[in-house]
N, C-alpha and C positions, 0 to 999 in steps of 0.2 A: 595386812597385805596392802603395799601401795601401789598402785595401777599407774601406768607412766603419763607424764604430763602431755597434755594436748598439744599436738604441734600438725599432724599431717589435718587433722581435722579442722581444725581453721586456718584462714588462709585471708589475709590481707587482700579487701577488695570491697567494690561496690557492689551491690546487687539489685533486683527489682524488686518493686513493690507489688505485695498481692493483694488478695481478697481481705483478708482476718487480719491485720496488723495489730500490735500489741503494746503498748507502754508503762513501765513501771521507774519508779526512782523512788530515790532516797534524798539524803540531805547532800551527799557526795556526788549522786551520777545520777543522769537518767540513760534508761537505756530502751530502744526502738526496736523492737520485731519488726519483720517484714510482712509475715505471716506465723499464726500459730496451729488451729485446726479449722477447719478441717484439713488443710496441710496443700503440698502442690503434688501431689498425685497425678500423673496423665498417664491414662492407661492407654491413647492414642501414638503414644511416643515411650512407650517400655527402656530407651536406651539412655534417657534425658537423665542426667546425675541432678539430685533433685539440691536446690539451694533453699536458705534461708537465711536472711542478713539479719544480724543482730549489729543494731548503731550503737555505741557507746559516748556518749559525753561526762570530762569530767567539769563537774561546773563550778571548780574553784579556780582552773584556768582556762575555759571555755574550750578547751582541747576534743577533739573525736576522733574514734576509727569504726570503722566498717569491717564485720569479718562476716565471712559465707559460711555457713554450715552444711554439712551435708546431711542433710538431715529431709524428712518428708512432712511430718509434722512437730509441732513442739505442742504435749500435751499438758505438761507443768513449765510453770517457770515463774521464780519470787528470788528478791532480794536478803540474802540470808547476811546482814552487816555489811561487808563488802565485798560478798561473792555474789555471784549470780548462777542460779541454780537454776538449768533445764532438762526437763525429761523429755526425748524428744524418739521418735518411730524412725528406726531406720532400715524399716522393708517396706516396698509399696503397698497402699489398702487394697489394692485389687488382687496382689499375690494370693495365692493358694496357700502359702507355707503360713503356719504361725506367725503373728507378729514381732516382733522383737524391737528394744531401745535402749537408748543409752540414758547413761545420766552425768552431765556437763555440770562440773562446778568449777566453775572460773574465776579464779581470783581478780577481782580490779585493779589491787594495790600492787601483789607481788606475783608476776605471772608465775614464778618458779614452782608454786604453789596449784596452779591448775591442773585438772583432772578428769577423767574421762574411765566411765565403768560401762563397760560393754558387754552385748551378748543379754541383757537382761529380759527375759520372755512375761515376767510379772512383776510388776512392785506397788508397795503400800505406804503413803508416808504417815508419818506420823502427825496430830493435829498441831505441835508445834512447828510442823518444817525442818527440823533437826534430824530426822532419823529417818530412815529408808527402810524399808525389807523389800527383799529381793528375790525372785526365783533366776536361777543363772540357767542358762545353756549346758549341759554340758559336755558338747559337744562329740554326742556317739553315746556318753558314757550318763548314767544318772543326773538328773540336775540337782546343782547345787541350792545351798538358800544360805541368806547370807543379812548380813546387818549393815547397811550403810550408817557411819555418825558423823554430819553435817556440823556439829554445836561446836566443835576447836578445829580451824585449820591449818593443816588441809585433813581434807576427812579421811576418817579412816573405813575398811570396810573390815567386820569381823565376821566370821566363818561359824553358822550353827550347823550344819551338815556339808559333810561336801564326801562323803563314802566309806566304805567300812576301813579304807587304809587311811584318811584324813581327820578331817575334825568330825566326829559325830555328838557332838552334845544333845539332839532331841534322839537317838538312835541310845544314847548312854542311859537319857531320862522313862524310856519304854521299859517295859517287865523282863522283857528279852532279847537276843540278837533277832533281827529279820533281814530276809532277803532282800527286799527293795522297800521303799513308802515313796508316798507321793502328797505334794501340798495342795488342800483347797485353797479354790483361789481366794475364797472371801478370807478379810483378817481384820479382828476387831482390834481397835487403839483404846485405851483408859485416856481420861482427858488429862490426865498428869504429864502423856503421853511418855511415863517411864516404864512402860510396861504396855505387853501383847499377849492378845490370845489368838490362835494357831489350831487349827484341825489337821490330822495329819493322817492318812491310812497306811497301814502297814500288813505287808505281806510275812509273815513269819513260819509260810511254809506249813501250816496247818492246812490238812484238805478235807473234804465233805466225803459223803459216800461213794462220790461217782469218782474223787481223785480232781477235785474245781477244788483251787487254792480258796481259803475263808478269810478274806479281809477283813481286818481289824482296824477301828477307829479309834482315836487317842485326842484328848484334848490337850493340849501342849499351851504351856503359859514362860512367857519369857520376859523376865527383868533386864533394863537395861541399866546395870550396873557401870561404874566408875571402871572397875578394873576390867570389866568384859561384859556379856551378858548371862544370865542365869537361867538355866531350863530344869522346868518339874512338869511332868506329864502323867495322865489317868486312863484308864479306859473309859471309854466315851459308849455309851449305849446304845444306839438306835433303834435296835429292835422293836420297840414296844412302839414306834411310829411305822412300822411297815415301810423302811426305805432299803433298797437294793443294797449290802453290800458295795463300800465303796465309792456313796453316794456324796455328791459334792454339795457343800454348804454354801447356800447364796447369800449369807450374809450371817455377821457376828457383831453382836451388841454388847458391849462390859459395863457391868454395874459392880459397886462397891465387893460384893464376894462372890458373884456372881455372873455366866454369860446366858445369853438367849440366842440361840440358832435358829435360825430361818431356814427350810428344805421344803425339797418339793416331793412327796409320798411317790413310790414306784408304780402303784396302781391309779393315781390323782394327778390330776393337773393344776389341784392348789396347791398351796403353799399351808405350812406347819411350824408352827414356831412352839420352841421346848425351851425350859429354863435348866441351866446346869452348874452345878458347885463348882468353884475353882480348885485345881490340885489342889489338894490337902498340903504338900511342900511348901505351895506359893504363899498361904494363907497367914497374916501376922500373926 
C-alpha cells in the first residue's frame, strides 16, 4: 500500500527559529530543523497551527529551500541515502486525546517519490533506520499494525493485521480465531534488525466463572523477509509471575533464541524480568 505523496503538508516558505534546532547531512545536503523536541506546543494559544522549518541545502550547487511543517514536534529524524526521514507528533502535548504522528520520508533527489504515513498512534524503528512498526489509528474501528520498509525507495508499508476482513497474519499465526487483540507497546528488535518480537493479547472469547472475558498473551515473532514479512506465534505464560491478565510489557530484549520481558507484578510496584523461547516456527 502506497500512501499519497506529500504535497498539502509542506508548503514553501520561511519559518522561525525556536528553542531545539537540529542539523544532520551527508555528503549531498545538509538539512536545518527549526525545532525538534520538545516541540512548539502553546497551550496559551490552542488555535496557533503549529510550524516547523526544515532547511534544505543541496551542496553540490549551493541551492536551498525552506518548507514548513505542520507538525508540533519532530521526535525522529536521519538521513536514510537521500531521504530524509521524520517522525514527527501531530496532536498538541497538552491535548487530552492520545498522541498521534506521522512519518515524513522525503525524497531529496526525486520529489515524486515523497511520502507521508499518517494517523500513527505507536511506532518502533528498527536499529538499522530501515524498518518502522507501526500501530495505526483505526479510526472507530480496531487498530491496525503494520510494517514500514524504508531500505528501497520509496518505502513501502506492509500490513500484519489490519481485521478479521483484511490482512491478519499475527491473527492467522494464533491457535485460533479471536474477537479482538491488542499490541504492547514495548517491541524488541535483533540487531540484524531483520527480525521482531511482538507481545500481543488476545481476546478469543473464552470467559471465567463470572462471564469476564480471559485474556490471552501470545508471543509473536516477525521476520522481515524479501518478499514480505513472516509471523509465528506461541502462547505466552504469565501466570507463574502474578500479572493481571492483559498485562502490558514495559520492555522486550532479543537474544540469539531467546527474549527477556520486563513487567510490572499486579500486586508490586517492581519490575520482573522472565526469559522466554522463541516460537518454535521461528527457530532455524
Amino acid at each position: 500500500m502506497k500512501l499519497p505523496v506529500l504535497a498539502a503538508f509542506l508548503t514553501l516558505a520561511a519559518g522561525p527559529l525556536w528553542a531545539n534546532p537540529g542539523v544532520i547531512e551527508n555528503g549531498d545536503y545538509k538539512i536545518s530543523l527549526s525545532e525538534t523536541l520538545p516541540g512548539v506546543d502553546d497551550p496559551n494559544n490552542p488555535q496557533a497551527v503549529p510550524t516547523i522549518t526544515v532547511g534544505v541545502v543541496n551542496k553540490f550547487n549551493n541551492t536551498g529551500m525552506n518548507f514548513n511543517l505542520n507538525l508540533y514536534a519532530i521526535n525522529n529524524y536521519y538521513l536514510l541515502d537521500d531521504a530524509l526521514i521524520l517522525i514527527g507528533r501531530t496532536t498538541p502535548q497538552w491535548s487530552a486525546a492520545p498522541p498521534e504522528y506521522s512519518l515524513l520520508n522525503l525524497n531529496l533527489t526525486t520529489s515524486q517519490n515523497s511520502q507521508e504515513f499518517k494517523n500513527l498512534k505507536r511506532f518502533s524503528l528498527s536499529p538499522d533506520n530501515q524498518s518502522v512498526l507501526v500501530l495505526v489509528d483505526g479510526g472507530g474501528k480496531p487498530d491496525l499494525i503494520g510494517l514500514i520498509r524504508l531500505n528501497n525507495q520509496p518505502g513501502r508499508l506492509e500490513w500484519l493485521e489490519t481485521g478479521q476482513a483484511g490482512v491478519s497474519l499475527i491473527q492467522s499465526a494464533l491457535p485460533g480465531p479471536v474477537k479482538s487483540l491488542s499490541l504492547s507497546p514495548a517491541v524488541g528488535w535483533f540487531a540484524d534488525a531483520l527480525s521482531a518480537v511482538l507481545i500481543v493479547t488476545a481476546d478469543d472469547g473464552t470467559q471465567d466463572a463470572q462471564g469476564n472475558p480471559v485474556l490471552k498473551n501470545y508471543l509473536v515473532w516477525v521476520e522481515l523477509e524479501d518478499n514480505g514479512p513472516k509471523v509465528s506465534a506461541e502462547p505466552l505464560d504469565l501466570s507463574p509471575y502474578h500479572v493481571k491478565d492483559g498485562t502490558m510489557v514495559d520492555k522486550v530484549d532479543c537474544a540469539a533464541d531467546k527474549v527477556t520481558l520486563t513487567f510490572t507484578q499486579a500486586n508490586s510496584s517492581e519490575t520482573v524480568q522472565a526469559d522466554f523461547p522463541l516460537p518454535t516456527a521461528a527457530k532455524p
